[in-house]
VOTI-33809 format. One record per residue (C-alpha): residue number from 0; chain; x negated, y, z. Coordinates in nm, 3 decimals, padded with zeros to 5 digits, m for minus. Example, Ala and Ser with C-alpha at 12.3 -4.5 7.8 and 13.67 -1.06 7.14 Angstrom:
# VOTI-33809
+-------+------+---------+---------+---------+
! fikol ! guke !    east !   north !      up !
+-------+------+---------+---------+---------+
!     0 !    A ! m01.230 ! m00.450 !  00.780 !
!     1 !    A ! m01.367 ! m00.106 !  00.714 !
+-------+------+---------+---------+---------+
//
This chain:
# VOTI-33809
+-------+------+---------+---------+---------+
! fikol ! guke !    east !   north !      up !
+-------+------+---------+---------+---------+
!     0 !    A ! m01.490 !  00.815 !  00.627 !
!     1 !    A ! m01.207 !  00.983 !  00.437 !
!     2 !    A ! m01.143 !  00.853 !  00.052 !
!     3 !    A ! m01.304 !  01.160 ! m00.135 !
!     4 !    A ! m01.217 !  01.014 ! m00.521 !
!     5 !    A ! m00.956 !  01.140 ! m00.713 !
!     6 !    A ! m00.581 !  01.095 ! m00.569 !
!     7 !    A ! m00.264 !  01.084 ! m00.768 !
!     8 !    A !  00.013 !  01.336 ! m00.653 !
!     9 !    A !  00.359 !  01.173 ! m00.508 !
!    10 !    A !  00.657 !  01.295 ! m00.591 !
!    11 !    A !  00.782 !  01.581 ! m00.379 !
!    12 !    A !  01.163 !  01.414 ! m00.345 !
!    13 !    A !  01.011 !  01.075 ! m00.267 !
!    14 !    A !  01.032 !  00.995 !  00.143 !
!    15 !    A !  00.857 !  00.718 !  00.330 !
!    16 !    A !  00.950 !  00.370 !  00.259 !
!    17 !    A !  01.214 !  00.162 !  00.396 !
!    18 !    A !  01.049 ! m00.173 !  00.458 !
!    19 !    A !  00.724 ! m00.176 !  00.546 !
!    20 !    A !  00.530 ! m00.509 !  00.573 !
!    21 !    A !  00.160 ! m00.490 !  00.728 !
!    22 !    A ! m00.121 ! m00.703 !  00.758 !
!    23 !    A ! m00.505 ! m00.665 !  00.762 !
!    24 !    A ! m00.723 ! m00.914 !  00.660 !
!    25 !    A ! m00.909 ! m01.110 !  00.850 !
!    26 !    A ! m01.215 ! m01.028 !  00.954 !
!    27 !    A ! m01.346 ! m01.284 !  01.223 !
!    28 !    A ! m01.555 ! m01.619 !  01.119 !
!    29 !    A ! m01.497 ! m01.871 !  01.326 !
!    30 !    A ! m01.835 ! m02.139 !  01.355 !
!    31 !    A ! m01.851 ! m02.499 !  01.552 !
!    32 !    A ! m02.160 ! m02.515 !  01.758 !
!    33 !    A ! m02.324 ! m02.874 !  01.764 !
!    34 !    A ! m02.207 ! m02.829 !  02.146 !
!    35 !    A ! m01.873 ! m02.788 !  02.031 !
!    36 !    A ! m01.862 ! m02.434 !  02.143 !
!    37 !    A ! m01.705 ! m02.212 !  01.908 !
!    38 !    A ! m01.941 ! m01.904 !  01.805 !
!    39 !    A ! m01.710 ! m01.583 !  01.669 !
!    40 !    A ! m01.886 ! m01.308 !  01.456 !
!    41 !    A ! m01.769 ! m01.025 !  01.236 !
!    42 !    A ! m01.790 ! m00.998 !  00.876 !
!    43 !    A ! m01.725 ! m00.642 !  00.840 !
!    44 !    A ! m01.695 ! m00.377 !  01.101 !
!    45 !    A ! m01.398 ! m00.188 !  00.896 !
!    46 !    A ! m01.045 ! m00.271 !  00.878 !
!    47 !    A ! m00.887 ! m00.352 !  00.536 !
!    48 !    A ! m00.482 ! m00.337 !  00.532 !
!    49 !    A ! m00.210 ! m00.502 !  00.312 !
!    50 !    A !  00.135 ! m00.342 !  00.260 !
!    51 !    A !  00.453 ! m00.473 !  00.082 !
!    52 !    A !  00.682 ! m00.224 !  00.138 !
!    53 !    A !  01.041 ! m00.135 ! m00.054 !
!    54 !    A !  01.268 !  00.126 ! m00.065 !
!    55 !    A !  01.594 !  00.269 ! m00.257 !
!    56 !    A !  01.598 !  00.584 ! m00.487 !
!    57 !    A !  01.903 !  00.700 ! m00.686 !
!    58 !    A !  01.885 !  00.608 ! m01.058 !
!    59 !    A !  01.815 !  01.008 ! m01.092 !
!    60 !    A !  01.440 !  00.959 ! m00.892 !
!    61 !    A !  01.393 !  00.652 ! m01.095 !
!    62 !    A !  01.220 !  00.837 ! m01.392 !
!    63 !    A !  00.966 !  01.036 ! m01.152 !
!    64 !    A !  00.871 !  00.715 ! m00.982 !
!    65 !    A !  00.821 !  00.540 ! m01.343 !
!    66 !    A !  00.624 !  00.844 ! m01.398 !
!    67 !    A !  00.427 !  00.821 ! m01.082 !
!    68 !    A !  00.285 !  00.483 ! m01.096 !
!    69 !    A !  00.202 !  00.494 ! m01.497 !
!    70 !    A !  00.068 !  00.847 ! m01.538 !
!    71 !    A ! m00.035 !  00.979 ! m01.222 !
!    72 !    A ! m00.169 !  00.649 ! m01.040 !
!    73 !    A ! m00.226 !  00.585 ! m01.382 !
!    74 !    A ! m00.093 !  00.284 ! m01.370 !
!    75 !    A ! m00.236 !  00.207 ! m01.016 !
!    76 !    A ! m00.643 !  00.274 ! m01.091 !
!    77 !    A ! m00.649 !  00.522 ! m00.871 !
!    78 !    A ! m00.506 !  00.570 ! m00.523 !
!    79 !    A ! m00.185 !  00.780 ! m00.393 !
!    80 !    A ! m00.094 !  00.954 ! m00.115 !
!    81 !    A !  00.218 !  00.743 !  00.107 !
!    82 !    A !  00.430 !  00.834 !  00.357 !
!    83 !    A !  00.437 !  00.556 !  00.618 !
!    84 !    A !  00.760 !  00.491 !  00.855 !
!    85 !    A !  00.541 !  00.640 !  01.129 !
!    86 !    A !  00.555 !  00.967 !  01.011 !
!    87 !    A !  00.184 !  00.959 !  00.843 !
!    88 !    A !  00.045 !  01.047 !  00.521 !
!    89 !    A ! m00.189 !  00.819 !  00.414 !
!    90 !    A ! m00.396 !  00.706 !  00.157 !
!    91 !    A ! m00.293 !  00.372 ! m00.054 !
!    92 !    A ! m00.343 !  00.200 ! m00.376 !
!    93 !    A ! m00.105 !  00.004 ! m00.571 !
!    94 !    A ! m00.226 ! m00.357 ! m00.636 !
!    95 !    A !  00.065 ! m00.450 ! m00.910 !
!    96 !    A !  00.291 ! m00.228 ! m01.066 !
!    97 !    A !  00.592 ! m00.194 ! m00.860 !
!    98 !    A !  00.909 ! m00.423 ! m00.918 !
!    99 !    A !  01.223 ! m00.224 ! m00.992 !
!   100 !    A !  01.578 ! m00.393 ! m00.874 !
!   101 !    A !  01.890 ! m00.233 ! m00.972 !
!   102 !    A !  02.120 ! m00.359 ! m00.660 !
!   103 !    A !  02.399 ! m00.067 ! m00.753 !
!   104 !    A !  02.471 !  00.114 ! m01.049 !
!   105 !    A !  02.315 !  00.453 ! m00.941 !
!   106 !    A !  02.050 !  00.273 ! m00.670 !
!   107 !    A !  01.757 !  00.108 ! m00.777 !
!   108 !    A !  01.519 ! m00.102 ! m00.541 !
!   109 !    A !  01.182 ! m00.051 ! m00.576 !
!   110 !    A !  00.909 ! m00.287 ! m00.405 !
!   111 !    A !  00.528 ! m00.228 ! m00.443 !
!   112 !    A !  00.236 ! m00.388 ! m00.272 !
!   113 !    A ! m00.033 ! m00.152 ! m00.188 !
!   114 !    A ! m00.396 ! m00.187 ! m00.056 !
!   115 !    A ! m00.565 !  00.057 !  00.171 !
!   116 !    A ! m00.985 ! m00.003 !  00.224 !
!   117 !    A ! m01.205 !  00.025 !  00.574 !
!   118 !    A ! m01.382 !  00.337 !  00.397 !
!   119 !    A ! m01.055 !  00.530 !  00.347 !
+-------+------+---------+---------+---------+
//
């Protein structure tokens, strides 16, 4: 089921991310049977996934990315549109407002963690 709520728009200049960290959460229980078997079930049938991902813009993108988080995610309520490493365009949301690192005088760092649901 595709996310039908409303999406903020991404900056055109702004390409996929650099570092891209991925997990999904885990949906298995894990029960001890009085036999000592161990039973496995499901809690959910969908799949939720974590990102922490970075990347580097020049200090000249810095203002539209500022502007991207606070107005259009407005200030990470509502989901974006991401460009993964693998060449997709996906649907994410922000869960904390993105840390900015200046590591040059022109470069800034940005890393964000994002959340993506099963029903996305």
């Amino acid at each position: 089921m595709a996310y039908t709520g409303d999406i903020a728009a991404t900056p055109a200049g702004l390409g996929c991310f650099a570092s891209w960290e991925e997990s999904q959460t885990d949906n298995v229980v894990k029960s001890t049977m009085e036999d000592g078997t161990v039973k496995f079930r499901r809690r959910f049938t969908g799949i939720d996934r974590r990102v922490s991902a970075s990347v580097r813009i020049s200090k000249d993108d810095y203002p539209a990315f500022v502007s991207w988080y606070n107005v259009a995610q407005r200030q990470g309520s509502i989901p974006t549109y991401v460009k993964t490493p693998y060449g997709t365009s996906e649907v994410f949301q922000f869960m904390a407002p993105p840390v900015y690192s200046w590591v040059e005088v022109n470069v800034v760092e940005v890393s964000v963690n994002m959340y993506q649901g099963s029903n996305w």
